[in-house]
C-alpha positions in Angstrom: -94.7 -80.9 -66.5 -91.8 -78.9 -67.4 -88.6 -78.4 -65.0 -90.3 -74.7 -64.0 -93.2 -76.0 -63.2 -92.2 -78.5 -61.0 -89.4 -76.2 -59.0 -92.7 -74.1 -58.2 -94.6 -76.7 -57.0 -91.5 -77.8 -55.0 -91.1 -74.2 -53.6 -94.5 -74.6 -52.8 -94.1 -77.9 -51.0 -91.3 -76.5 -48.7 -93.3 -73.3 -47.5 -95.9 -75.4 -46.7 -93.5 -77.6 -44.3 -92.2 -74.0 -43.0 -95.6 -72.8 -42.0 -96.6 -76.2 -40.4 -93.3 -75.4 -37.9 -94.8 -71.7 -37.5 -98.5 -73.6 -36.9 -97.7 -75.6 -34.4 -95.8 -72.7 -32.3 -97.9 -70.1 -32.9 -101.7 -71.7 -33.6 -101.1 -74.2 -31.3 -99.5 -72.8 -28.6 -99.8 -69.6 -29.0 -96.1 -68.2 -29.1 -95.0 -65.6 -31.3 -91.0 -66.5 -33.1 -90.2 -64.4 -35.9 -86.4 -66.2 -35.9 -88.0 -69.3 -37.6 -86.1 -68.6 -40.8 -82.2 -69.1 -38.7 -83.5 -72.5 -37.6 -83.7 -73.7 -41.2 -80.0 -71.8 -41.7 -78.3 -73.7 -39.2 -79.3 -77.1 -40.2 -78.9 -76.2 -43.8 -75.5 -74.9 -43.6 -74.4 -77.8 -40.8 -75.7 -80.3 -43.1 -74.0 -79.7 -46.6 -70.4 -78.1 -44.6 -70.4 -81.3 -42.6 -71.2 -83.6 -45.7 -68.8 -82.1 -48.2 -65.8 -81.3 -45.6 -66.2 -84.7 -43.9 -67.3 -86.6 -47.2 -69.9 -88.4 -45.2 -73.9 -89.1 -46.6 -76.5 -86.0 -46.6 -78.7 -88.6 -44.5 -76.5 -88.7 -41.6 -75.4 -85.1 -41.7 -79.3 -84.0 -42.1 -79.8 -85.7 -38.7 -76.8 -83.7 -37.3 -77.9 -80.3 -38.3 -81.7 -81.2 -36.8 -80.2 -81.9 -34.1 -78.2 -79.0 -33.6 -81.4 -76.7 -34.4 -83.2 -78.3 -31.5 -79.9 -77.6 -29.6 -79.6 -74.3 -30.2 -83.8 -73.9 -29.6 -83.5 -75.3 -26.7 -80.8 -73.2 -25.3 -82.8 -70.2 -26.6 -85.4 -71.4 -25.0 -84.5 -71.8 -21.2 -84.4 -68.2 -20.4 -86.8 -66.3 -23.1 -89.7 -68.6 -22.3 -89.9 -67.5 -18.9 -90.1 -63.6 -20.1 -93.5 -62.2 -22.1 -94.7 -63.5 -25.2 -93.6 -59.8 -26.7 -90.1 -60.2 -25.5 -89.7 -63.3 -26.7 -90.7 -62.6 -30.1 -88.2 -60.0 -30.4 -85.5 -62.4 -29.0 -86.4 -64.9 -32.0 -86.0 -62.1 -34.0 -82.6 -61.0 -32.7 -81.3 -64.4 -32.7 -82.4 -64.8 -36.9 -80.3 -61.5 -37.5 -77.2 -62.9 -35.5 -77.0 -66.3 -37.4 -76.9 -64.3 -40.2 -74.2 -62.3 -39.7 -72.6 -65.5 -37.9 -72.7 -66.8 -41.3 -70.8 -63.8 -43.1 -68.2 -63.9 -40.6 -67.8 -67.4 -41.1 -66.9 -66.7 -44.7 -63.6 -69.9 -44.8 -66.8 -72.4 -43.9 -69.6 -71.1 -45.5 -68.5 -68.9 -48.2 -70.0 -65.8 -46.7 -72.5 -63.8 -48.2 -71.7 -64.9 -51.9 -73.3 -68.2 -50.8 -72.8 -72.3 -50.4 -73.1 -74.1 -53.3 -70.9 -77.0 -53.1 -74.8 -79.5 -52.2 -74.2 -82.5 -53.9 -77.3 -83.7 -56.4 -79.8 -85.6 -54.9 -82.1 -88.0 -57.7 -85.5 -87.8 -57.4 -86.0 -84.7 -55.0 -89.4 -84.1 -56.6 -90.7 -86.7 -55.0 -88.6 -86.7 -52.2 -89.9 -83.4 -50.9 -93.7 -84.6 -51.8 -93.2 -86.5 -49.5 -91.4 -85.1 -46.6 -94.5 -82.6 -47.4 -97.1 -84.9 -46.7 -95.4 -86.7 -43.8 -95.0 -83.1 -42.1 -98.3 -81.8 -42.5 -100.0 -85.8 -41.4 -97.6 -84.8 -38.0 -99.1 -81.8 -37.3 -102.9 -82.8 -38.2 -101.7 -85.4 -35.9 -99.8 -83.4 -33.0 -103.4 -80.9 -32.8 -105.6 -83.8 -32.4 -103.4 -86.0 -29.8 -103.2 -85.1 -25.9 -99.8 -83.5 -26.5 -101.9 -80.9 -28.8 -104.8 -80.3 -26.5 -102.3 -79.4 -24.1 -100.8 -77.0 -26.2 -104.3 -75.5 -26.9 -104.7 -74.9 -22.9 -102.0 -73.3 -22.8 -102.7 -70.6 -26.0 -106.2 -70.3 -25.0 -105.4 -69.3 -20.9 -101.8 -70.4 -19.1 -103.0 -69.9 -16.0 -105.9 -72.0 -16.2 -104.0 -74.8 -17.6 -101.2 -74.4 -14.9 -104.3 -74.8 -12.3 -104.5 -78.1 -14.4 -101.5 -79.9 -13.8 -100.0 -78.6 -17.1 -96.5 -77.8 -16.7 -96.4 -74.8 -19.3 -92.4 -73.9 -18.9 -91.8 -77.2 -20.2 -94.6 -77.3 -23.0 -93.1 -74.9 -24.5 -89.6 -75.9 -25.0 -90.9 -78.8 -26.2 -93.1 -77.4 -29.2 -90.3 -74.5 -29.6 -88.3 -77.5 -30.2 -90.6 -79.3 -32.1 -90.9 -76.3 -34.5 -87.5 -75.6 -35.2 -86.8 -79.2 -35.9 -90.1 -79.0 -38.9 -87.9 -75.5 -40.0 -84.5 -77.2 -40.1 -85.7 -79.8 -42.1 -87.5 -77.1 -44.5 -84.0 -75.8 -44.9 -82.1 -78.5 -45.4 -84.7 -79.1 -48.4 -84.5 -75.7 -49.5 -80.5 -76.0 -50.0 -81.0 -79.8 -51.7 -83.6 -78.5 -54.0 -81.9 -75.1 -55.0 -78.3 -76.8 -54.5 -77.1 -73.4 -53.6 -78.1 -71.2 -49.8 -77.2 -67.8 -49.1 -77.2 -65.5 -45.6 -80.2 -63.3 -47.3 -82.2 -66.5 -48.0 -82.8 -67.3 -44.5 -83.5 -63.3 -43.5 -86.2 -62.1 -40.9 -88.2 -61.8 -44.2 -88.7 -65.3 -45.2 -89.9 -66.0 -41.5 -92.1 -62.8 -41.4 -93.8 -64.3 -44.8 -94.3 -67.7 -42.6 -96.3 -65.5 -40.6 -98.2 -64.2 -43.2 -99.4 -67.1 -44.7 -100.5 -68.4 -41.5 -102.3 -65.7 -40.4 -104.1 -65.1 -44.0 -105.1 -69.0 -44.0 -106.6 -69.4 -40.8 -104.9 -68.8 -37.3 -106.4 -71.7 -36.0 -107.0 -74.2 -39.6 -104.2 -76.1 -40.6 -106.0 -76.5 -44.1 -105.7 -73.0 -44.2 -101.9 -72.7 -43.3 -101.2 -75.3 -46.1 -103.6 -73.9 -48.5 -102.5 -70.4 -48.0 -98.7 -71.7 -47.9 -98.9 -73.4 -50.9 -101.0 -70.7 -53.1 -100.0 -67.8 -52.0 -96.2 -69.0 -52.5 -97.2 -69.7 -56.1 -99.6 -66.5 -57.2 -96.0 -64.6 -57.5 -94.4 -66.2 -59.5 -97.8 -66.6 -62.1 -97.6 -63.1 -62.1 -93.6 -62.8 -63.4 -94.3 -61.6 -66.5 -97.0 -59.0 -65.3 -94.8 -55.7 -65.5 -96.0 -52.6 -62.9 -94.0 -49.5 -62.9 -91.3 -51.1 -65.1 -90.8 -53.6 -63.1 -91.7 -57.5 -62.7 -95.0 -57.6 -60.2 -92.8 -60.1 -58.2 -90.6 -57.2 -57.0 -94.0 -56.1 -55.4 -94.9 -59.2 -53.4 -94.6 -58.7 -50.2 -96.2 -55.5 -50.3 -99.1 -57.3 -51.9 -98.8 -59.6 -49.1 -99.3 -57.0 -46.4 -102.2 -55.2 -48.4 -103.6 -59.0 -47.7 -103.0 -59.4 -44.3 -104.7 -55.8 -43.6 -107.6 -57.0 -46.0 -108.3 -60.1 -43.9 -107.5 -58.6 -40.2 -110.5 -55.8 -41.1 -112.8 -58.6 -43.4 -111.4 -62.1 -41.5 -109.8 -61.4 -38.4 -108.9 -65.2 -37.4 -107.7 -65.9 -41.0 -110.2 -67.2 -44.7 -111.0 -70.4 -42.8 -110.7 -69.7 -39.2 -111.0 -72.3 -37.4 -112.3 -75.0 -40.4 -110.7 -77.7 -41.0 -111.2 -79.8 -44.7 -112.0 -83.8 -44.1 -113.3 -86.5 -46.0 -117.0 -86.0 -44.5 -116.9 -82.2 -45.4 -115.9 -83.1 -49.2 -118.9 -85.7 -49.3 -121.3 -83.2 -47.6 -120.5 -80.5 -50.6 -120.2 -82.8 -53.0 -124.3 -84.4 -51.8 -125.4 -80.7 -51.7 -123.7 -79.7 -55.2 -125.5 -82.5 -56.7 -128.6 -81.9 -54.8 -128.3 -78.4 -56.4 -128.2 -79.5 -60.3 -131.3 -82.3 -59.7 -133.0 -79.6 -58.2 -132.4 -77.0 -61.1 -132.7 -80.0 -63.8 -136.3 -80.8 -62.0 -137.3 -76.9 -62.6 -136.1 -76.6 -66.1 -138.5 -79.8 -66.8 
């Protein structure tokens, strides 16, 4: 494969590890952030400042900027998390729109809306983000089947009921908040190290209204679906760069086609192309036995 072709499948990889952040907040536990997209900014522009100013390893600053997104998602999350689901959403949403202008006031440190490019190379970030990839989407696969998960289920699927449980839902909910914004930080900091350059309009309340998109289109409640959907639908675009439409390229055009998607799918598939199905090892085997069942079958009729 050519250079192109692996920065898509790269791009791909990294939307895949920003929906799992959105999966576990919203189809686990039911919350609603559309600020997603300033969690990956501040770890992003904390990690490469702090590395180039203070000359120190993108390892060590990587784990400074995670941890000040879970800082600033748990401060967020103290008071919002107590108000409606509704509110809170907007609040995310605020927030994403202040870090951005944060950022273009900042202009000595971050270089303002003209954009940080002084990220050092990293070797082999191909692989490197293959497998952050896989590492991220094992976690969540993991976090949805473990205790911590079920909880989180509870709670989407009726708070009261799983405060009448013992479940302390304030709490759960910082706690995946912060667990989400960590899985977006670390999408950004990937983002900057793969495209060695970040701007304020990278990290917009577009990018994390697209997270919701693809979750939603995939399956609210699959996590095959949020990566399958991540992954394709992050690719289809840029197949389609040379495909011209009114004079201009059909990527100009994509997140309208996403939104003629999402209306397709909430009046065809409301809970998402798989809903709730999940892909596995037995499920491969079972289609595999029936395809072949299928072809002996046929082969026995044309004899």
């Amino acid at each position: 494969m050519n250079s192109y072709q692996l920065g898509l499948i790269m791009n791909s990889c990294i939307s895949v590890i920003q929906v799992m952040g959105v999966f576990i907040i919203t189809s686990l536990a039911g919350m609603f952030s559309l600020g997603q997209a300033s969690f990956m900014a501040i770890s992003a522009y904390f990690t490469f400042i702090l590395a180039r100013s203070l000359d120190l390893p993108i390892i060590l600053t990587a784990i400074v900027g995670l941890g000040i997104s879970a800082l600033c998602a748990f401060i967020i999350a103290i008071p919002t998390l107590k108000l409606r689901k509704d509110y809170f959403a907007l609040i995310t949403m605020g927030f994403g729109e202040m870090i951005s202008a944060i950022v273009v006031m900042c202009e000595k440190y971050t270089n303002g809306s003209i954009g940080y490019s002084r990220i050092p190379k990293v070797e082999h970030i191909f692989w490197l983000i293959l497998a952050i990839t896989a590492f991220v989407v094992y976690f969540a696969w993991a976090l949805k089947r473990s205790r911590f998960g079920r909880m989180c289920i509870a709670l989407k699927t009726d708070e009261t009921a799983a405060k009448s449980f013992g479940i302390d839902t304030y709490r759960l909910k910082i706690k995946v908040f912060i667990i989400a914004s960590c899985i977006s930080g670390l999408a950004g900091i990937l983002y900057g190290l793969k495209n060695r350059v970040i701007t304020p309009d990278g990290f917009s309340w577009n990018l994390s209204a697209e997270m919701q998109i693809f979750l939603f289109f995939g399956g609210t409640n699959s996590l095959t679906g949020a990566v399958l959907s991540a992954f394709l639908l992050k690719l289809l675009p840029e197949m389609f760069r040379s495909l011209e439409l009114f004079g201009q390229s059909l990527q100009v055009y994509r997140t309208a086609f996403y939104c003629v998607l999402i209306l397709l799918v909430i009046n065809f598939r409301p809970n998402g192309i798989l809903g709730e199905k999940e892909f596995s090892i037995t499920t491969v085997r079972r289609w595999v036995s029936r395809l072949l069942g299928r072809k002996k079958a046929e082969g026995g009729q044309d004899d």
